[in-house]
C-alpha positions as CSV (number, residue, x, y, z in Angstrom):
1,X,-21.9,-36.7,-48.8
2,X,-19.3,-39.0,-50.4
3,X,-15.6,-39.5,-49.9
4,X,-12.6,-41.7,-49.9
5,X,-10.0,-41.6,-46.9
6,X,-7.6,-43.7,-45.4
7,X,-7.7,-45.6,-41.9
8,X,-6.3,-48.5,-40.1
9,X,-9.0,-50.1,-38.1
10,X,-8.5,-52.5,-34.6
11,X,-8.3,-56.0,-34.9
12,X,-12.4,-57.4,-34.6
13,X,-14.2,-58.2,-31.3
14,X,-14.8,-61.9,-30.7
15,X,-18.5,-62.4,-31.3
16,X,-21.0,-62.7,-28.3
17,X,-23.7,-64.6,-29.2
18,X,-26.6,-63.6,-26.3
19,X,-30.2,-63.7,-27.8
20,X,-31.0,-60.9,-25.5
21,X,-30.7,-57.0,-26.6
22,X,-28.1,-55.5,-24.2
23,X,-26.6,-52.1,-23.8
24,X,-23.3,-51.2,-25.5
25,X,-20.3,-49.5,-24.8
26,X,-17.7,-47.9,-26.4
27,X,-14.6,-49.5,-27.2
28,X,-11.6,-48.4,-25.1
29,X,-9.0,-49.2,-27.8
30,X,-10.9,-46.3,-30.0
31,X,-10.9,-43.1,-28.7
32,X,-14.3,-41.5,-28.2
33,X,-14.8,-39.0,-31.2
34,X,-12.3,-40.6,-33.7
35,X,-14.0,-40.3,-37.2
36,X,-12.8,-42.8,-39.6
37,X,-9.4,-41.4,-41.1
38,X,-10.0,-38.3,-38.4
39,X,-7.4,-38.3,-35.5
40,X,-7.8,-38.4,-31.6
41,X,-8.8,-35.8,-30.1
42,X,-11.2,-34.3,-32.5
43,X,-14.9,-33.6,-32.2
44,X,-17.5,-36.1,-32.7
45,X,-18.3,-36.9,-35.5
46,X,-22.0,-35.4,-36.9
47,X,-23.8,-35.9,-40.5
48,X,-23.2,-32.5,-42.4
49,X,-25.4,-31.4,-44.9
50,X,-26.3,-33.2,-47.7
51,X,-23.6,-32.3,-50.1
52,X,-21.1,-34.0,-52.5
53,X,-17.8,-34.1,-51.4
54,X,-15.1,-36.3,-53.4
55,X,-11.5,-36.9,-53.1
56,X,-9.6,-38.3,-56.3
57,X,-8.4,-42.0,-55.9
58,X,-4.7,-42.1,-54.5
59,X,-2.6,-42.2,-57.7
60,X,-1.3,-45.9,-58.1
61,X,2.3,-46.8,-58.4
62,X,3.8,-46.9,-61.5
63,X,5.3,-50.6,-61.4
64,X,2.0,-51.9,-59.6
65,X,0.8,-55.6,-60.6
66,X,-1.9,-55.4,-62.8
67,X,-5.2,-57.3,-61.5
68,X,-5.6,-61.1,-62.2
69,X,-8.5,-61.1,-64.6
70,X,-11.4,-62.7,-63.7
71,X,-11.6,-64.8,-66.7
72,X,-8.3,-66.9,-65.4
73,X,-10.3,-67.2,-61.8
74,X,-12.8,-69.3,-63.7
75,X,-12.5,-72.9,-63.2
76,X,-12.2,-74.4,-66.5
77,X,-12.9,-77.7,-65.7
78,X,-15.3,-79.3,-63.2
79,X,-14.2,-78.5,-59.8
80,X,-15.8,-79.4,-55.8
81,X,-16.6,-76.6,-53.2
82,X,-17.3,-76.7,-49.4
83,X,-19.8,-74.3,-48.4
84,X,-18.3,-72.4,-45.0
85,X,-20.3,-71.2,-41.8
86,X,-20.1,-67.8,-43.0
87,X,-21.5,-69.4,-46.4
88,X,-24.4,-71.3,-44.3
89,X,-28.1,-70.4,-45.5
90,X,-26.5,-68.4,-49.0
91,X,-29.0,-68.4,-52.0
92,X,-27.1,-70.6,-54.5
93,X,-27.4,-67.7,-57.3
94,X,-25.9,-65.6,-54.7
95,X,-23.2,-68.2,-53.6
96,X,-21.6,-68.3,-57.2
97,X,-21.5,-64.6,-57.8
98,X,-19.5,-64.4,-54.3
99,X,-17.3,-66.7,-56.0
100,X,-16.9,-66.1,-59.6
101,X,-18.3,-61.4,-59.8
102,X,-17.8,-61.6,-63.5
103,X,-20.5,-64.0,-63.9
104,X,-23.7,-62.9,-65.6
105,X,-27.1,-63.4,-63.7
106,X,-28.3,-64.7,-66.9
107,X,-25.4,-67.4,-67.0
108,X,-25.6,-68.4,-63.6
109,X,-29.5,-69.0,-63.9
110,X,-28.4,-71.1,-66.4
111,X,-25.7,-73.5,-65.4
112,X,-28.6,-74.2,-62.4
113,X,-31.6,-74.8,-64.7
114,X,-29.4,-77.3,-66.5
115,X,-28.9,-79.3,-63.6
116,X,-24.7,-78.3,-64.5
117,X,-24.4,-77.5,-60.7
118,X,-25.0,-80.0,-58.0
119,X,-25.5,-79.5,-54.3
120,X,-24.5,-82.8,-52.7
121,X,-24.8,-84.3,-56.3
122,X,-28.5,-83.6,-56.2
123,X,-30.1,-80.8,-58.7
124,X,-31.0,-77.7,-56.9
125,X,-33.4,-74.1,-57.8
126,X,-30.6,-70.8,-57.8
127,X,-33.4,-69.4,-54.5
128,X,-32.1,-72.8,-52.9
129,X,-30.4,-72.0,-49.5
130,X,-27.1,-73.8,-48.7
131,X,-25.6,-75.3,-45.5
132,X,-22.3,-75.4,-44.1
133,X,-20.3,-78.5,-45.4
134,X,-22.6,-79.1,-48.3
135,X,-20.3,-80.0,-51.6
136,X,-20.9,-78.0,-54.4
137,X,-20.3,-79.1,-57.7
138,X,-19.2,-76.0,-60.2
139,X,-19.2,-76.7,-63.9
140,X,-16.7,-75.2,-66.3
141,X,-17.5,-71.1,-66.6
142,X,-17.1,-68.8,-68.9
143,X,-17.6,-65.3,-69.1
144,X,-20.5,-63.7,-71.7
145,X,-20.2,-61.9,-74.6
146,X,-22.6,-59.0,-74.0
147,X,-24.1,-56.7,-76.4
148,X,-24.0,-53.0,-75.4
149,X,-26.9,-51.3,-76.1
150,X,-27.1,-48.2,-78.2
151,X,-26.0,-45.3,-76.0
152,X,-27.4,-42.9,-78.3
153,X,-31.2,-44.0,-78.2
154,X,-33.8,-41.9,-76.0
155,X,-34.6,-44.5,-73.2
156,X,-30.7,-44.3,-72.8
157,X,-30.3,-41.3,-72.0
158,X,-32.6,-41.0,-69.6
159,X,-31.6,-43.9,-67.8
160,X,-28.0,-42.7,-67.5
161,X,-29.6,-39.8,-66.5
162,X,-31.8,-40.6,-63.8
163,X,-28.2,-43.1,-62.6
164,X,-26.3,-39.6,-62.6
165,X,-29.7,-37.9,-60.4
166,X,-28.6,-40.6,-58.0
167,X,-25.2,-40.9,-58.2
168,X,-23.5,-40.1,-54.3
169,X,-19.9,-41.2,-55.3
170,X,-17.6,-42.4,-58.5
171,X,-14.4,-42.8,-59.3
172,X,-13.3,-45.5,-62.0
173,X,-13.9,-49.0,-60.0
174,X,-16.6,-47.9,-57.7
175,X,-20.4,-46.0,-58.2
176,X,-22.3,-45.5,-54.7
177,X,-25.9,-45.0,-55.8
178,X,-28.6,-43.2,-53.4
179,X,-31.6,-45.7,-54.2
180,X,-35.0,-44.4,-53.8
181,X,-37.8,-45.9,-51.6
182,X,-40.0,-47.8,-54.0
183,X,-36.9,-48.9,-57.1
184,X,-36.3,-52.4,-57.0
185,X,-32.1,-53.5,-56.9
186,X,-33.1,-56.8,-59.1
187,X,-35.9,-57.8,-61.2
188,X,-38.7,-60.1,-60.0
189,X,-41.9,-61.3,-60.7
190,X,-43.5,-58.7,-63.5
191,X,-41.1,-55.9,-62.6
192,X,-39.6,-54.4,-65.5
193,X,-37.7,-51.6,-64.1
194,X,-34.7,-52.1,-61.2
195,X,-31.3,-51.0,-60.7
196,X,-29.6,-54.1,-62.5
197,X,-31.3,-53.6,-65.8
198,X,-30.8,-49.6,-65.5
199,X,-26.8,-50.5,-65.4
200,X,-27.0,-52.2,-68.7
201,X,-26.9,-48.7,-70.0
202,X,-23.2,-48.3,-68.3
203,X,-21.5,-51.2,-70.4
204,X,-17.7,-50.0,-71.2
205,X,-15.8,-50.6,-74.8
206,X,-15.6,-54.0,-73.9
207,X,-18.9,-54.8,-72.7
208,X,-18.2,-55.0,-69.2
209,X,-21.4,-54.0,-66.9
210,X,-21.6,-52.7,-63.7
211,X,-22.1,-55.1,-61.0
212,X,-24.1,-54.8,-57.7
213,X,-22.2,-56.4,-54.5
214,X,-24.7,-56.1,-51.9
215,X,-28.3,-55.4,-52.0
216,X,-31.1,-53.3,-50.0
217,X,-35.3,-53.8,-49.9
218,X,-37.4,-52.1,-52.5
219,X,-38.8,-49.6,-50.2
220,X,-36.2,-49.3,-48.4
221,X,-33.9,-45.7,-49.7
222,X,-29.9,-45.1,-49.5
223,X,-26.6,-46.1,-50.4
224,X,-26.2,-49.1,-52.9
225,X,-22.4,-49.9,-53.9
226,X,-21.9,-51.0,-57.4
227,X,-18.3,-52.1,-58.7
228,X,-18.2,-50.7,-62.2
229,X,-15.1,-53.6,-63.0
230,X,-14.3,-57.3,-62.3
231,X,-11.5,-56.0,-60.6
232,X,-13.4,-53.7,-58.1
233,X,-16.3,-56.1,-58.0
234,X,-14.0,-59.2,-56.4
235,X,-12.4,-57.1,-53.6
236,X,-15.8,-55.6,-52.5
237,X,-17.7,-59.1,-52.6
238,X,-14.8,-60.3,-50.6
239,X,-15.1,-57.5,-47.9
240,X,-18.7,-57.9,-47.7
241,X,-18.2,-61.7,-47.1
242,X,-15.4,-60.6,-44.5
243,X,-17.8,-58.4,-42.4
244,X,-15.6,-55.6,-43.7
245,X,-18.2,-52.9,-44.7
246,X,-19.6,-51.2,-41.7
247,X,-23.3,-50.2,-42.7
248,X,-26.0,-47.4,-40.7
249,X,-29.1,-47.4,-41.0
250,X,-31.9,-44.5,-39.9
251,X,-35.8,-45.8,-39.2
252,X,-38.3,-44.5,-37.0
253,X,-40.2,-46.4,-34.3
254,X,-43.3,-45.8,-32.1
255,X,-42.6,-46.0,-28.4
256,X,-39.0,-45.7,-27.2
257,X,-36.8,-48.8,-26.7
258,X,-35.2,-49.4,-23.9
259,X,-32.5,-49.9,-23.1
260,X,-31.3,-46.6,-25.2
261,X,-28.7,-48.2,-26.7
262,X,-28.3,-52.1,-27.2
263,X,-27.6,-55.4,-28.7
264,X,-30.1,-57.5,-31.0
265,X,-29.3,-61.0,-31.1
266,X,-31.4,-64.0,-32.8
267,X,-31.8,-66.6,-35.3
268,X,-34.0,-66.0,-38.0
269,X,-35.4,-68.1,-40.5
270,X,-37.5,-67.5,-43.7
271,X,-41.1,-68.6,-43.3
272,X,-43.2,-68.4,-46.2
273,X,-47.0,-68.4,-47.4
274,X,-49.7,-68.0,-50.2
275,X,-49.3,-64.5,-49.8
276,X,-46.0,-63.0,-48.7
277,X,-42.4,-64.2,-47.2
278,X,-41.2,-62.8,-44.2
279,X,-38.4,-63.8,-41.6
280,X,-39.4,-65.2,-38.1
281,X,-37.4,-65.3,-35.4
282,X,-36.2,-68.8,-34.8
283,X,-34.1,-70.7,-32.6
284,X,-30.5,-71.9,-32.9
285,X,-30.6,-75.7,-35.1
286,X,-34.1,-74.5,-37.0
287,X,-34.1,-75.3,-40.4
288,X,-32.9,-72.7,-42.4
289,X,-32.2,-70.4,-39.0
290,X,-29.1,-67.8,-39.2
291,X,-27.7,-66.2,-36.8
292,X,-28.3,-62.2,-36.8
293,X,-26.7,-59.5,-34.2
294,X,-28.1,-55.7,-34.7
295,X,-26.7,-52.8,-32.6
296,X,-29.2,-49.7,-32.4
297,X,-29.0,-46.5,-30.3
298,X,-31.8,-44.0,-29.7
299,X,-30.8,-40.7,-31.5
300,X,-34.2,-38.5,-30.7
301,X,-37.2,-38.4,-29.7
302,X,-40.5,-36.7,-30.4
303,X,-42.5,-37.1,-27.1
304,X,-43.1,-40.8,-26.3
305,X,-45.0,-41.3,-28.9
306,X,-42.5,-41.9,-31.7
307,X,-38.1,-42.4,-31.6
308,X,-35.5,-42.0,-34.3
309,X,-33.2,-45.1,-34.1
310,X,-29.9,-45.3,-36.0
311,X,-29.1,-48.9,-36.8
312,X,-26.1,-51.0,-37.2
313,X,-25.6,-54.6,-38.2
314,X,-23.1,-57.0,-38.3
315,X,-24.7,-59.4,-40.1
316,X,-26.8,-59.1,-43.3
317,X,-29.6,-61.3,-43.4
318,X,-32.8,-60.4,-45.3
319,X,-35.2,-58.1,-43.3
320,X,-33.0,-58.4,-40.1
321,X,-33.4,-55.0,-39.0
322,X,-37.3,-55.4,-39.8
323,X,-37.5,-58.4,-38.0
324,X,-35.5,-57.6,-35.3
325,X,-36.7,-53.8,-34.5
326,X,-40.6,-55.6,-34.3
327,X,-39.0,-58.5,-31.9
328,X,-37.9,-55.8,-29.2
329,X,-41.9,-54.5,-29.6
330,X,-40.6,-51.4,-32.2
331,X,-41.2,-52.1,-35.6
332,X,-40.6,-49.3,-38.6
333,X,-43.1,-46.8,-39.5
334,X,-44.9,-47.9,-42.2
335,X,-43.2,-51.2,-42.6
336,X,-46.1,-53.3,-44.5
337,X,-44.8,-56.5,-43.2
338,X,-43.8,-56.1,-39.8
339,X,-45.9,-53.6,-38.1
340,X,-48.7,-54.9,-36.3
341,X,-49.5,-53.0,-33.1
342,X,-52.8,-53.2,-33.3
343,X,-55.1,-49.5,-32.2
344,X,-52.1,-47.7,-33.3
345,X,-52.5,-44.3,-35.3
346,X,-50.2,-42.7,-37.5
347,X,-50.0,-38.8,-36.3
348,X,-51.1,-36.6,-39.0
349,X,-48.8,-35.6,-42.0
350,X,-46.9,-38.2,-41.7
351,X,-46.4,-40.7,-45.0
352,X,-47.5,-44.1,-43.7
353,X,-44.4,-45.4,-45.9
354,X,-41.3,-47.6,-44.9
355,X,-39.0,-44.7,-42.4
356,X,-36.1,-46.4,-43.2
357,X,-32.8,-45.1,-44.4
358,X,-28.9,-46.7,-45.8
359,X,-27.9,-43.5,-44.4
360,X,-23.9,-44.4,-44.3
361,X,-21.6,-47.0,-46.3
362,X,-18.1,-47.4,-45.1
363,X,-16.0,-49.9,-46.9
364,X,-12.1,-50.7,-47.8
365,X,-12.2,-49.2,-51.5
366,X,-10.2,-51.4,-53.9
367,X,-7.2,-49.4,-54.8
368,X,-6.7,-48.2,-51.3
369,X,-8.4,-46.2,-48.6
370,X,-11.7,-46.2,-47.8
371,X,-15.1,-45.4,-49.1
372,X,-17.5,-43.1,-47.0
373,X,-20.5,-42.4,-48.8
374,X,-23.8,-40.7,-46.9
375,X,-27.4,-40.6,-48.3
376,X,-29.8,-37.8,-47.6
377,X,-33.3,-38.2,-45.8
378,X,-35.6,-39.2,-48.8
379,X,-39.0,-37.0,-49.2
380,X,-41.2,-38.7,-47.3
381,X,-38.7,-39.5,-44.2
382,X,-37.4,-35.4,-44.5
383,X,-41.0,-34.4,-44.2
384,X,-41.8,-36.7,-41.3
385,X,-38.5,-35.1,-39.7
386,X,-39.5,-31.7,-40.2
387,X,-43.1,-32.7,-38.3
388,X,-41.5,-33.8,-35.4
389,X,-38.9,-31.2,-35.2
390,X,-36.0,-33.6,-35.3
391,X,-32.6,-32.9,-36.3
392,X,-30.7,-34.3,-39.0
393,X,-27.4,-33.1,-37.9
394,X,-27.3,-34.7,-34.3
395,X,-24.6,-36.6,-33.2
396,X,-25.2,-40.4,-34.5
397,X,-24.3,-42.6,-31.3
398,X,-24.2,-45.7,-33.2
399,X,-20.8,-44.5,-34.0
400,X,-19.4,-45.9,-31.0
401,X,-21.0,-49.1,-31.5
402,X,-18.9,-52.4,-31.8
403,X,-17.8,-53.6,-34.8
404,X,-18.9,-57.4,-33.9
């Protein structure tokens, strides 16, 4: 279920930053039951079934400024950035492209490898992490000449098919994608096959690609924005840096946390090995430690033994909800990296493969309005739902979660 609709949201909450998980509330200054672009007074809000609902874009006034191309937002010659607490503990690959969208990956891997950017005028690697008040030195950019690839070849077509299979929501700046468990967003290490190198397939005229602006785990299923123009691609970087997308999540969890409905606030910081990388929970001056507040609410339960949660964060750190659903002693079903309750038995029939769910993307869409896309249960989740007699339609209290 996709759709764009227009609201006015509250001014933000001041943050709280208490390590402990702590119930919520809903905010007075919202009435209970308002559904973004609804009115007061309505019912609550509920998931409907999984269908494709899309309004056409708001038609744009006729004398309306055309977009600053990105090309003249490129610094031409060499030029000094600060890095900003919200900026603190950013990859540096990922700190140009919030900068400068119509970069290339291929471009920005190389301005690093040649040593052309400078972190404190010392040579970093693009999986670097920066820190607030660092001075980043940005070379002169420019923006590649691509080469479209032959539409009309087999491969092609099957890619743009299996893109349309997932497609959720499109109008002419914006594509929401439902991702399924197990397809990488980027390429890594001997992968060959991930979202980024799937959109090559969607170059326009002028050899523009699509471009992703945020990012979710390999086996983790649901809504993935892409901006399919420089244009689109600026604004929506610029509301995720701005906290402006409000993102839920669905996972199931053994036991049931209490309380039902709380807070998740910690530092986490990456610790790797030989083997695997995974995010610890750290405390506040660690090296590399950022700051990470989750909101979750109980939705159902099947007997004690296992609880669908629906998830919210504010931030958007790497595995935070992971990391922070196995601090409060819950960890996702089937989560290879942070499950370890030792004894524990996975009831029978059910998938032992991540149970977790971008179920719901809201976000300020370019041209106006608002984005609101939903993603279906994937197979293995919809089966695992059917065991335990749990309903997809419920009321989702996260909604009256806070927005900080």
């Amino acid at each position: 279920m996709s759709r764009r609709i227009k609201r006015t949201d509250p001014k933000p909450r001041s943050r709280d930053e208490r390590k402990e998980a702590r119930p919520f509330k809903a905010r007075s200054a919202k009435p209970a039951g308002l559904r973004p672009g609804g009115k007061p007074g309505t019912k609550p809000p509920r998931f409907a079934s999984e269908r494709v609902e899309r309004r056409a874009p708001k038609a744009e006034p006729e004398k309306a400024a055309p977009a600053k191309p990105v090309e003249a937002l490129l610094p031409t010659k060499v030029q000094t950035v600060k890095v900003t607490a919200d900026e603190n503990n950013m990859r540096v690959d990922r700190f140009l492209e919030a900068h400068f969208p119509g970069l290339s990956f291929s471009h920005i891997q190389r301005v690093v490898r040649k040593g052309e950017l400078r972190v404190d005028g010392k040579r970093v690697d693009s999986k670097d992490r920066l820190e607030e008040g660092q001075s980043v030195r940005i070379p002169p950019l420019k923006l590649d000449t691509p080469k479209a690839p032959n539409p009309q070849s087999e491969a092609a077509q099957k890619t743009l098919a299996a893109l349309k299979e997932m497609t959720i929501y499109e109008d002419d700046d914006v594509l929401v994608l439902n991702k399924p468990a197990g397809l990488a967003v980027q390429g890594g290490s001997g992968m060959t096959r991930h979202i980024d190198q799937m959109l090559e397939v969607m170059r326009d005229s002028k050899g523009q690609k699509p471009r992703l602006v945020h990012r979710i785990d390999r086996e983790t299923s649901g809504c993935l924005l892409v901006a399919k123009t420089r244009f689109a691609a600026s604004h929506l970087t610029g509301a995720f840096r701005s906290r402006s997308a409000r993102k839920t999540y669905w996972a199931l969890v053994p036991g049931l946390p209490k309380p039902k409905q709380g807070r998740i606030s910690t530092f986490l910081a990456k610790e790797e090995s030989e083997d695997d990388t995974i995010m610890r929970i750290a405390q506040h001056g660690d090296e590399g430690a950022s700051h990470a507040v989750t909101y979750y609410a109980v939705v159902e339960t099947a007997g004690n033994k296992l609880t669908w949660v629906s998830l919210k964060p504010v931030t958007g750190r790497t595995h935070q909800l992971r990391a922070h659903m196995e601090h409060i002693g819950h960890p996702i079903v089937g989560d290879p990296k942070y499950f370890n309750i030792e004894n524990w038995q996975l009831p029978g029939g059910l998938q032992n493969r991540l149970h977790l769910l971008a179920r719901r993307i809201v976000i300020p869409h370019p041209r106006g309005g608002f984005i609101d896309a939903t993603a279906p249960l994937p197979q293995h989740m919809q089966q695992s739902w059917n065991l335990l007699g749990l309903d997809a339609s419920r009321f989702d209290p996260i909604e009256n979660a806070p927005e900080e």
